[in-house]
PDB file with SEQRES, HELIX, SHEET and CRYST1 records, atoms N, CA, C and O in Angstrom:
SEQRES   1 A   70  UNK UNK UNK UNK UNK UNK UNK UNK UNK UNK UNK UNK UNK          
SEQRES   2 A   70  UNK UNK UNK UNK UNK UNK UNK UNK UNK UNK UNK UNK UNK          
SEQRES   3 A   70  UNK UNK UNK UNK UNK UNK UNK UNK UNK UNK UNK UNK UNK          
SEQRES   4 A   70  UNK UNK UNK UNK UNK UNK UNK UNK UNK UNK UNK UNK UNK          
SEQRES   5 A   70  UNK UNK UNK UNK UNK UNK UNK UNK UNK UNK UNK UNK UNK          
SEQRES   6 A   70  UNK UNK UNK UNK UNK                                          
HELIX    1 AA1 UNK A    4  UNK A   17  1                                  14    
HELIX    2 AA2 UNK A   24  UNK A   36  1                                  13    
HELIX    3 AA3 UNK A   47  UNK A   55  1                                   9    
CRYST1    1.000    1.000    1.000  90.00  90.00  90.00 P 1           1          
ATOM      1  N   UNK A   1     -29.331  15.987  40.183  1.00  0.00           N  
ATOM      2  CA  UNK A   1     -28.863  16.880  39.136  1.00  0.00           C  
ATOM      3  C   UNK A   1     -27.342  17.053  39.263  1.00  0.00           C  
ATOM      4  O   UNK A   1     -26.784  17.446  40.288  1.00  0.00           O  
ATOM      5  N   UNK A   2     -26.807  16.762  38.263  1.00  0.00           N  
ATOM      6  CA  UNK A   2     -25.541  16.913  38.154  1.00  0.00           C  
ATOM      7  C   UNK A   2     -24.518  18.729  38.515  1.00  0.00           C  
ATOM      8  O   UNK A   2     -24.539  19.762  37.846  1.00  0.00           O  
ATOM      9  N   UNK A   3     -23.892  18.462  39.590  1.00  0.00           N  
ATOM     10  CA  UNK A   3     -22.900  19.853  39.489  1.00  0.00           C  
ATOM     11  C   UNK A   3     -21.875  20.041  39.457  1.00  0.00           C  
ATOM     12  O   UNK A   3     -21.117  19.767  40.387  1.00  0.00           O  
ATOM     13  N   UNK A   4     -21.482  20.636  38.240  1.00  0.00           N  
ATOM     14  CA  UNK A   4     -20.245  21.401  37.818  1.00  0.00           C  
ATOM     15  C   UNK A   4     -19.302  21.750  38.998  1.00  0.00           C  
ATOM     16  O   UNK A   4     -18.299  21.153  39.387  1.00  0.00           O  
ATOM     17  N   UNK A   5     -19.715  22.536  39.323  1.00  0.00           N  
ATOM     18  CA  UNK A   5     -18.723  22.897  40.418  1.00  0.00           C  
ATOM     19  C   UNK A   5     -18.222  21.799  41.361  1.00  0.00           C  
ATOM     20  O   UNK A   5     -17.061  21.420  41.513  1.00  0.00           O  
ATOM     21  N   UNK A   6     -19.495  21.305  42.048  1.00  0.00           N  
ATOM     22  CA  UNK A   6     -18.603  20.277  42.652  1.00  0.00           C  
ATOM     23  C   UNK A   6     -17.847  19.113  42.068  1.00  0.00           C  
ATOM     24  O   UNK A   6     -17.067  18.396  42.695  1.00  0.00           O  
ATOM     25  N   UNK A   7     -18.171  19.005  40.772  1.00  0.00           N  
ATOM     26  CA  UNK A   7     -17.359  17.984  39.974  1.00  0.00           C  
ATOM     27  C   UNK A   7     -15.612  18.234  39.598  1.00  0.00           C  
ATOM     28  O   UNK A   7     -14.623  17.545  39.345  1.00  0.00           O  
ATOM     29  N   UNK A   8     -15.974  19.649  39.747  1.00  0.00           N  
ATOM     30  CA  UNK A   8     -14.418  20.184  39.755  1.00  0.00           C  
ATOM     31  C   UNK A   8     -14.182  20.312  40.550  1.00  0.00           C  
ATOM     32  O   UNK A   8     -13.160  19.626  40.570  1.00  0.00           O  
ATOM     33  N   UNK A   9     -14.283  20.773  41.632  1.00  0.00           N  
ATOM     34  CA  UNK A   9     -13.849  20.536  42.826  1.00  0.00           C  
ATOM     35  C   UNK A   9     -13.023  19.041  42.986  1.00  0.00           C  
ATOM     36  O   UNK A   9     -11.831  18.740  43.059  1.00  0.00           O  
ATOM     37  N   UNK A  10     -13.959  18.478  42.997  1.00  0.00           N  
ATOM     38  CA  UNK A  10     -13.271  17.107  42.952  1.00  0.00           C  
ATOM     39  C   UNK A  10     -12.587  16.458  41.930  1.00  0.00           C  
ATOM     40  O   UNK A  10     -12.288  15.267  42.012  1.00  0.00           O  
ATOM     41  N   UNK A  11     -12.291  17.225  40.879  1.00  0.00           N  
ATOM     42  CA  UNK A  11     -11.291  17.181  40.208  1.00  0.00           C  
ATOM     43  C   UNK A  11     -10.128  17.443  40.212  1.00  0.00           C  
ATOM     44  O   UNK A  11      -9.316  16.695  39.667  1.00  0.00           O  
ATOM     45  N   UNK A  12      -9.754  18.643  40.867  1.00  0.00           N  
ATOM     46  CA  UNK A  12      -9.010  19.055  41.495  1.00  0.00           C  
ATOM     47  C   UNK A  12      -8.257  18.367  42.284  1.00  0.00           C  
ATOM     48  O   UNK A  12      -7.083  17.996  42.255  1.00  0.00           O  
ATOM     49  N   UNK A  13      -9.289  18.238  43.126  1.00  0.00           N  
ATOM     50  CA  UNK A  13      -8.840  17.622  44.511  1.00  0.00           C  
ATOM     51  C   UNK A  13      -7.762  15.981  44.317  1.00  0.00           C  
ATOM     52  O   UNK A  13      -6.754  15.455  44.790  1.00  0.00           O  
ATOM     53  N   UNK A  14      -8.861  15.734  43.270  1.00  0.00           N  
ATOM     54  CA  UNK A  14      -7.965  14.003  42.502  1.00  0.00           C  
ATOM     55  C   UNK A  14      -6.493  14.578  42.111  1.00  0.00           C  
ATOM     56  O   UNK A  14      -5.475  14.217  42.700  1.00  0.00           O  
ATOM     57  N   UNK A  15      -6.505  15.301  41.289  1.00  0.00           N  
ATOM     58  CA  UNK A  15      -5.223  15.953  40.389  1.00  0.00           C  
ATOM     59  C   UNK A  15      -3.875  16.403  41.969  1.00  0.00           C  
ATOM     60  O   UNK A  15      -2.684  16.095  42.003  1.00  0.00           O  
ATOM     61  N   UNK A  16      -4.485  16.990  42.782  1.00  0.00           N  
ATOM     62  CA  UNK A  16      -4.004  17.428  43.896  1.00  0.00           C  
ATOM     63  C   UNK A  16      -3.572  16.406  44.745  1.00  0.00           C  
ATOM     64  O   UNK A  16      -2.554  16.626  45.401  1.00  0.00           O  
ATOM     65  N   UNK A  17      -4.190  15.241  44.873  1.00  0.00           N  
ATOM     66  CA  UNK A  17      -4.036  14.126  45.774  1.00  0.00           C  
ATOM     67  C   UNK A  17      -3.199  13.278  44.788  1.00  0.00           C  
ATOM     68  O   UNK A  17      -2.652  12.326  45.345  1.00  0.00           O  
ATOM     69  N   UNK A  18      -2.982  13.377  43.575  1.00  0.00           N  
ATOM     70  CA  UNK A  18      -2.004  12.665  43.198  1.00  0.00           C  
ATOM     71  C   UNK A  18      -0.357  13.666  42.549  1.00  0.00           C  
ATOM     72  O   UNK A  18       0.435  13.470  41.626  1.00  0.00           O  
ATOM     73  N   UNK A  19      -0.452  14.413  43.314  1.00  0.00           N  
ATOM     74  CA  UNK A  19       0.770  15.544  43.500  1.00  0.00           C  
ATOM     75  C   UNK A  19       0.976  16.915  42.505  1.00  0.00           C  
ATOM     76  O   UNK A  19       1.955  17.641  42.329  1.00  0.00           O  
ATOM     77  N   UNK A  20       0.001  16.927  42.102  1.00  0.00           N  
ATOM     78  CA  UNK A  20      -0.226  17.655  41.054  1.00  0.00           C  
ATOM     79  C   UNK A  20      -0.717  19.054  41.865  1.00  0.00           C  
ATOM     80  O   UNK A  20      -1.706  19.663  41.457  1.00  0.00           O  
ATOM     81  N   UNK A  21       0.069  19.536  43.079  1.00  0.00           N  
ATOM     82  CA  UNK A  21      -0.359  21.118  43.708  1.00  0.00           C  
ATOM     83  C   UNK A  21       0.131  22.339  43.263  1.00  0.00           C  
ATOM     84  O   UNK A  21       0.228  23.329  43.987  1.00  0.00           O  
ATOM     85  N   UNK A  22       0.463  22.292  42.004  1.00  0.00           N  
ATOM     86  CA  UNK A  22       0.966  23.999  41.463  1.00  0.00           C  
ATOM     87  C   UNK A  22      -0.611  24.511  41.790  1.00  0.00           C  
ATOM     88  O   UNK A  22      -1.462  23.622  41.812  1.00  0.00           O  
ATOM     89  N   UNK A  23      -0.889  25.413  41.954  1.00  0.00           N  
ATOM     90  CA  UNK A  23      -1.927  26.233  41.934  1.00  0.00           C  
ATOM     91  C   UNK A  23      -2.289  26.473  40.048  1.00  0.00           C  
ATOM     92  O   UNK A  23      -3.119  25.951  39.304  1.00  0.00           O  
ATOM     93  N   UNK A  24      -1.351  27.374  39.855  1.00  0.00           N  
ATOM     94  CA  UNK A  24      -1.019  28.047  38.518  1.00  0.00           C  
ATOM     95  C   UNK A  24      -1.653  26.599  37.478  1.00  0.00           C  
ATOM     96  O   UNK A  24      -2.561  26.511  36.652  1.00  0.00           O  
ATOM     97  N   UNK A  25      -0.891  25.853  37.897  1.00  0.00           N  
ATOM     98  CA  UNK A  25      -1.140  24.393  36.964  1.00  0.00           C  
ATOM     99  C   UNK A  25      -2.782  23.831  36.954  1.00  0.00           C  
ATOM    100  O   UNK A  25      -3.559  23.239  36.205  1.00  0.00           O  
ATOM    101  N   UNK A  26      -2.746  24.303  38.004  1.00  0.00           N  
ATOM    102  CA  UNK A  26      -4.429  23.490  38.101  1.00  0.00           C  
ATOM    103  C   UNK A  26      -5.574  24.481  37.923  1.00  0.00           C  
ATOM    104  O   UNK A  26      -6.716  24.024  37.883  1.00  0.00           O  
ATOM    105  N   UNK A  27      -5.371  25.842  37.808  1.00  0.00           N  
ATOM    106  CA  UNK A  27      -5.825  26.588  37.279  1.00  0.00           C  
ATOM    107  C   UNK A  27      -6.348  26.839  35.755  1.00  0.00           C  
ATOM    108  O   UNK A  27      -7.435  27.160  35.274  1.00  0.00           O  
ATOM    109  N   UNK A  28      -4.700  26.456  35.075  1.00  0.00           N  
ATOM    110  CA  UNK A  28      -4.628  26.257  33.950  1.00  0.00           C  
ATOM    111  C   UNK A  28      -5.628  25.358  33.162  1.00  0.00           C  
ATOM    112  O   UNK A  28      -6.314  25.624  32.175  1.00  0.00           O  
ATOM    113  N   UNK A  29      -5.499  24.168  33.924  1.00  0.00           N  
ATOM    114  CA  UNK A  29      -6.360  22.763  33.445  1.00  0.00           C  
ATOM    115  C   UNK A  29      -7.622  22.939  33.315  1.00  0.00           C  
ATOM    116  O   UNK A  29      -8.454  22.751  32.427  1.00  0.00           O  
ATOM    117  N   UNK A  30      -7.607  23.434  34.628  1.00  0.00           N  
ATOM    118  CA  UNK A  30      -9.503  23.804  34.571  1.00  0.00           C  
ATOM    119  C   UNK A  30      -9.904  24.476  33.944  1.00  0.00           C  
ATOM    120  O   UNK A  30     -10.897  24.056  33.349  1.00  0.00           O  
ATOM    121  N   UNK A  31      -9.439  26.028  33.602  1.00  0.00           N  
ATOM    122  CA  UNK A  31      -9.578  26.602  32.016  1.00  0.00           C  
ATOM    123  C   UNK A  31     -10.008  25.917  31.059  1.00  0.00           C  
ATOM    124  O   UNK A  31     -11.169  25.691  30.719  1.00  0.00           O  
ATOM    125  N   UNK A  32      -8.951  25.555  30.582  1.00  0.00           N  
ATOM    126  CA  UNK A  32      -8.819  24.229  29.536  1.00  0.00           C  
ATOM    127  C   UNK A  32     -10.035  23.501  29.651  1.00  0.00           C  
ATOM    128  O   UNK A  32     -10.851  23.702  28.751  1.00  0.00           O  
ATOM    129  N   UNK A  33     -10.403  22.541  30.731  1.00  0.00           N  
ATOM    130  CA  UNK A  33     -11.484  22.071  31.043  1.00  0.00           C  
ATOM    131  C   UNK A  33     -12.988  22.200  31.070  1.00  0.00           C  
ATOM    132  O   UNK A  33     -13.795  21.306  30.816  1.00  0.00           O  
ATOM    133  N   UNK A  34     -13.302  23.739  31.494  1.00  0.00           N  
ATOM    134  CA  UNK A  34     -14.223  24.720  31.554  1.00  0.00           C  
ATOM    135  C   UNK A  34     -14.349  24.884  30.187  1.00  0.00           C  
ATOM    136  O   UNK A  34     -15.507  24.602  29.877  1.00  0.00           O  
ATOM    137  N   UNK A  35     -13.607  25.250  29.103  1.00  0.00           N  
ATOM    138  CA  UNK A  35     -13.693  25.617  28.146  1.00  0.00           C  
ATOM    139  C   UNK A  35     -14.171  23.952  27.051  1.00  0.00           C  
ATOM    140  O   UNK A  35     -14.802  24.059  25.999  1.00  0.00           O  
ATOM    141  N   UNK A  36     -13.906  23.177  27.369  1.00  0.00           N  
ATOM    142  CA  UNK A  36     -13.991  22.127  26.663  1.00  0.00           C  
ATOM    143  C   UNK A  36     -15.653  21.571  26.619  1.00  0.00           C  
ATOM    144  O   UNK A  36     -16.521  21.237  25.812  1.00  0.00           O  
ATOM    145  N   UNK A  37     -15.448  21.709  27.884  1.00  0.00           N  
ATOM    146  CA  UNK A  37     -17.678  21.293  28.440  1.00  0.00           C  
ATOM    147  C   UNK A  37     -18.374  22.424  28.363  1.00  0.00           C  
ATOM    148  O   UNK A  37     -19.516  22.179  28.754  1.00  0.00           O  
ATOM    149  N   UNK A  38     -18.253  23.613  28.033  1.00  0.00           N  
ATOM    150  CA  UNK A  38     -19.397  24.371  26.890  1.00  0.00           C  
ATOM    151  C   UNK A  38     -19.044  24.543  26.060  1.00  0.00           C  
ATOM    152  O   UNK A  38     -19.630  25.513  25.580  1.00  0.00           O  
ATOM    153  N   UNK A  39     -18.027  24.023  25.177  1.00  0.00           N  
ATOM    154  CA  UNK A  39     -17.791  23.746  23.837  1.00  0.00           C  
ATOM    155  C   UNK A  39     -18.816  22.645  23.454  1.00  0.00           C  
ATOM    156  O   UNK A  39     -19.565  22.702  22.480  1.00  0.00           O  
ATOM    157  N   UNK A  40     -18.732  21.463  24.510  1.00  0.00           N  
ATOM    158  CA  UNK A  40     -19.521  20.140  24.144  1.00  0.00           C  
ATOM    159  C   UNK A  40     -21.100  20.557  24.380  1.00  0.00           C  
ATOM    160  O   UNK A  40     -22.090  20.389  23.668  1.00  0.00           O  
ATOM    161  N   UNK A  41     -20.894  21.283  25.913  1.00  0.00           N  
ATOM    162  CA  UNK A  41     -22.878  21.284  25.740  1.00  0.00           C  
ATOM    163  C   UNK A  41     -23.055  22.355  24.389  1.00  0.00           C  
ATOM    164  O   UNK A  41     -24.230  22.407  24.026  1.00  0.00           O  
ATOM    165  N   UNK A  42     -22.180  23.162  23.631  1.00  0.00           N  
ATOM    166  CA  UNK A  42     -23.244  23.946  22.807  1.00  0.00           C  
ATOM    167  C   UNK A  42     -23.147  22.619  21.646  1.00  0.00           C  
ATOM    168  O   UNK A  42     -23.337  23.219  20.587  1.00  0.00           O  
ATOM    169  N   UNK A  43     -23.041  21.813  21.452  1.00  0.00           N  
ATOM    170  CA  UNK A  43     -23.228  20.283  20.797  1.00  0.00           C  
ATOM    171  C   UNK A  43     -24.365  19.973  20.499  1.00  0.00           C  
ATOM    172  O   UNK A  43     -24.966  19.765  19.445  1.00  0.00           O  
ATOM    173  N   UNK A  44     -24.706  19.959  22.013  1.00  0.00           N  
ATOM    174  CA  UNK A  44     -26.213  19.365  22.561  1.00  0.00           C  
ATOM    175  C   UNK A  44     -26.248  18.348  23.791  1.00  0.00           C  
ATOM    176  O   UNK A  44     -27.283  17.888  24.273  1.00  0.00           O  
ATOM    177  N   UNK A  45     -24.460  17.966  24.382  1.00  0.00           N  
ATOM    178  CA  UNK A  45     -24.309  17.507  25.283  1.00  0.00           C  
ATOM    179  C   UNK A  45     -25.025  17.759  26.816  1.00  0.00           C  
ATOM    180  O   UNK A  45     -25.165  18.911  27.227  1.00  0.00           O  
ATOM    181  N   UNK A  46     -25.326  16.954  27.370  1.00  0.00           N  
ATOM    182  CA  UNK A  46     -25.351  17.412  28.543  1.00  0.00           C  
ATOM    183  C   UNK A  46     -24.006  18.198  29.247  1.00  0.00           C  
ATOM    184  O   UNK A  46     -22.937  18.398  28.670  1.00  0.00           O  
ATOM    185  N   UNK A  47     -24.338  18.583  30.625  1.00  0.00           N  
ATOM    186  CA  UNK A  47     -23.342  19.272  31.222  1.00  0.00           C  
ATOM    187  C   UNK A  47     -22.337  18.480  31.867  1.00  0.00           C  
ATOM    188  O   UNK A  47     -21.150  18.719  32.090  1.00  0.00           O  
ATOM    189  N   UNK A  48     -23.241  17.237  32.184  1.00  0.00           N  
ATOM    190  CA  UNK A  48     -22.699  15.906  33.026  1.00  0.00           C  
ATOM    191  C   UNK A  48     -21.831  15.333  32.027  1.00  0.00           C  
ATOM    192  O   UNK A  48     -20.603  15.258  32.048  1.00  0.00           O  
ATOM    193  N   UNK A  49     -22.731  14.898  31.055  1.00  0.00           N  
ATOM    194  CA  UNK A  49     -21.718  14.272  29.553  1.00  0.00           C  
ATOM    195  C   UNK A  49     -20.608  14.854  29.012  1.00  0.00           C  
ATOM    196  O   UNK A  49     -19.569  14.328  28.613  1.00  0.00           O  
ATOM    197  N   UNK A  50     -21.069  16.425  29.054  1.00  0.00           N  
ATOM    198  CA  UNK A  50     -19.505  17.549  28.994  1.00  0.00           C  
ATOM    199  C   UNK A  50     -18.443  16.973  29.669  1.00  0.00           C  
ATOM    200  O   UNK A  50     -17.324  16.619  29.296  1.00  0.00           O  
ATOM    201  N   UNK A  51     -18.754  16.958  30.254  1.00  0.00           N  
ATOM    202  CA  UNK A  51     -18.109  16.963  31.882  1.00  0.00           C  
ATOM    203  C   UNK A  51     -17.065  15.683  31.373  1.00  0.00           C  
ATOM    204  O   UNK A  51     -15.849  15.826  31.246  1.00  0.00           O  
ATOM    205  N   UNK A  52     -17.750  14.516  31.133  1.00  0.00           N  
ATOM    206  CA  UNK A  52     -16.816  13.457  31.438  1.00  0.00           C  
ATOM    207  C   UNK A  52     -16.161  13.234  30.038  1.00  0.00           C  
ATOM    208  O   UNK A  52     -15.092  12.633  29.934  1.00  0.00           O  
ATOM    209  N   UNK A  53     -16.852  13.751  28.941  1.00  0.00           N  
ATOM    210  CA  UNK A  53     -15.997  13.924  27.580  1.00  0.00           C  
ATOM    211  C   UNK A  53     -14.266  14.421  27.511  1.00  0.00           C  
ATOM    212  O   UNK A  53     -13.190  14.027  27.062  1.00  0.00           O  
ATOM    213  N   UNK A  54     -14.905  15.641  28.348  1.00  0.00           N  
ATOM    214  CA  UNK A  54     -13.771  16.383  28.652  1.00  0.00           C  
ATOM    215  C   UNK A  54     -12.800  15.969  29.357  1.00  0.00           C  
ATOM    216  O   UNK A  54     -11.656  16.335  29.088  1.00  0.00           O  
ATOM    217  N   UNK A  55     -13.110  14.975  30.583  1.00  0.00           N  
ATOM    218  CA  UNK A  55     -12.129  14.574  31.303  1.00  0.00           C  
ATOM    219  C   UNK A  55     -11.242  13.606  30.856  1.00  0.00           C  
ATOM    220  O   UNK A  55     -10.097  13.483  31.293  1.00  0.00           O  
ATOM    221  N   UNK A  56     -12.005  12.556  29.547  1.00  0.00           N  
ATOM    222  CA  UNK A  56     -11.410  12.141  29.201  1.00  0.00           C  
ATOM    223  C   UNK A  56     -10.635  12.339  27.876  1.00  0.00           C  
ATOM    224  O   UNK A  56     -10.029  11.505  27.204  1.00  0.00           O  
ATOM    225  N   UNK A  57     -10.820  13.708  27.673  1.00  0.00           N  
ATOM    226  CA  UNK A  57      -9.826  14.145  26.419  1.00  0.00           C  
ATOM    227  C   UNK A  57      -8.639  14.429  27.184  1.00  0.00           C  
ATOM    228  O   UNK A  57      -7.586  13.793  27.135  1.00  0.00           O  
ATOM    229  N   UNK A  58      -8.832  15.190  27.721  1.00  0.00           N  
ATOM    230  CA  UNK A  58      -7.590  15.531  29.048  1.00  0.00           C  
ATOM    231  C   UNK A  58      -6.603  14.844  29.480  1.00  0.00           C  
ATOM    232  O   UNK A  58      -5.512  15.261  29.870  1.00  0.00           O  
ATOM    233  N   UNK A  59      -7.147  13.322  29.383  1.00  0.00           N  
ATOM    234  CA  UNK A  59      -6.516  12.245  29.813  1.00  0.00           C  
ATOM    235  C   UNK A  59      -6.148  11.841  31.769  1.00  0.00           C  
ATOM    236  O   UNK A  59      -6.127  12.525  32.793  1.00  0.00           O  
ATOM    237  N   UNK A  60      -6.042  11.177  31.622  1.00  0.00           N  
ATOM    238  CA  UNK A  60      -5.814  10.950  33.498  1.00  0.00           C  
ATOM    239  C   UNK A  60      -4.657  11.127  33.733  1.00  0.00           C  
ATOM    240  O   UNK A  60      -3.645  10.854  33.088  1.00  0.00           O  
ATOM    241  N   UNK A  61      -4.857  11.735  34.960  1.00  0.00           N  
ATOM    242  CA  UNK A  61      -3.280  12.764  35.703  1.00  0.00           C  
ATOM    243  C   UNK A  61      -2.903  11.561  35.995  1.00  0.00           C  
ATOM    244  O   UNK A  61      -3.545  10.521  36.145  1.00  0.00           O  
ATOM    245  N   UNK A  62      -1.043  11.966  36.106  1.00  0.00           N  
ATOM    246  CA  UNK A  62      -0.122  11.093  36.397  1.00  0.00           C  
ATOM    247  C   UNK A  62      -0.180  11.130  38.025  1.00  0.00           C  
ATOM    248  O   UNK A  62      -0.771  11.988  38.680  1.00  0.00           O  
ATOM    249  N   UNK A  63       0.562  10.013  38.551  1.00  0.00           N  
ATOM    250  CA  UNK A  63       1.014  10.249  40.146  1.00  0.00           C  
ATOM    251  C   UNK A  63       2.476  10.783  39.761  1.00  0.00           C  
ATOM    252  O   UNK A  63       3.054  10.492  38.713  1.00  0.00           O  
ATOM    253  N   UNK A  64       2.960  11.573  40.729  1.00  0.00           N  
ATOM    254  CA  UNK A  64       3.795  12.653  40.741  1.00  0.00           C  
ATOM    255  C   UNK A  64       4.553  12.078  41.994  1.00  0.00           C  
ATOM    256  O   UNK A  64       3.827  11.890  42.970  1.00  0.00           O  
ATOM    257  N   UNK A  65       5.784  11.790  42.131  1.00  0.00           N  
ATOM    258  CA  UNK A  65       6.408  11.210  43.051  1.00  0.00           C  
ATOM    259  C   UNK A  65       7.154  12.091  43.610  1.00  0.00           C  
ATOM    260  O   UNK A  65       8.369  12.097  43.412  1.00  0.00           O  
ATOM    261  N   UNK A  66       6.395  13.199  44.597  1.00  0.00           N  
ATOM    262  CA  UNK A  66       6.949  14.226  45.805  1.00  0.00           C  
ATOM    263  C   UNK A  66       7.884  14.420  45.546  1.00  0.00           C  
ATOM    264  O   UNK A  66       8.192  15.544  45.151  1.00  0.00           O  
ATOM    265  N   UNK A  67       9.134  13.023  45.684  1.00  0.00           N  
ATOM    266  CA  UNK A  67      10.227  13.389  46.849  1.00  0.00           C  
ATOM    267  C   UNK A  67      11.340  13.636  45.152  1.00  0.00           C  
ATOM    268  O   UNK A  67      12.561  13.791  45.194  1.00  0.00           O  
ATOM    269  N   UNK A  68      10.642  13.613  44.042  1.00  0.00           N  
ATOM    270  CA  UNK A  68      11.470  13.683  42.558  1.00  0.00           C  
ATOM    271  C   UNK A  68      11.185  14.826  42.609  1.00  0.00           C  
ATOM    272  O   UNK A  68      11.764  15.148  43.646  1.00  0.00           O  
ATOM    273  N   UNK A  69      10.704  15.711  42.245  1.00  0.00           N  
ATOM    274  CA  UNK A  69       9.903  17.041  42.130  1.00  0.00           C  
ATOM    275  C   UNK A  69      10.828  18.315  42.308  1.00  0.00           C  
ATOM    276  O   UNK A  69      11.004  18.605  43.492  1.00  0.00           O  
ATOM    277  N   UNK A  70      11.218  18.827  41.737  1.00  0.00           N  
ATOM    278  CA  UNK A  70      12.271  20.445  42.370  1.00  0.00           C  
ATOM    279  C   UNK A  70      10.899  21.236  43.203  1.00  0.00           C  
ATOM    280  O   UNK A  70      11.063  22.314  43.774  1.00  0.00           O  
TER     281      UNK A  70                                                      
END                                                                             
């Protein structure tokens, strides 16, 4: 069975591992995110299918090159 939580979690964690550690920022997203996959399951989507709809409206995080960064 598919879980939410840990799917974000590890969403996160991707977004984070590719330099993306504002807190505030990744907070934000997931909002955004959260809000997008029960938009889709009240559709009729699954939660799983939410899930990856959403990720890919979102689009895929950039790599963030540390040592550019203020």
């Amino acid at each position: 069975m598919f879980d939410l939580e840990a799917a974000l979690k590890a969403w996160r964690n991707n977004l984070s591992a590719k330099g993306l550690a504002n807190g505030s920022t990744l907070d934000e997203l997931e909002s955004h995110l959260r809000d997008e996959v029960e938009a889709q399951v009240l559709t009729g989507l699954s939660t799983e299918a939410a899930f990856r709809l959403a990720i890919a409206r979102l689009g895929e995080a950039p790599v963030f090159n540390k040592s550019s960064r203020n």
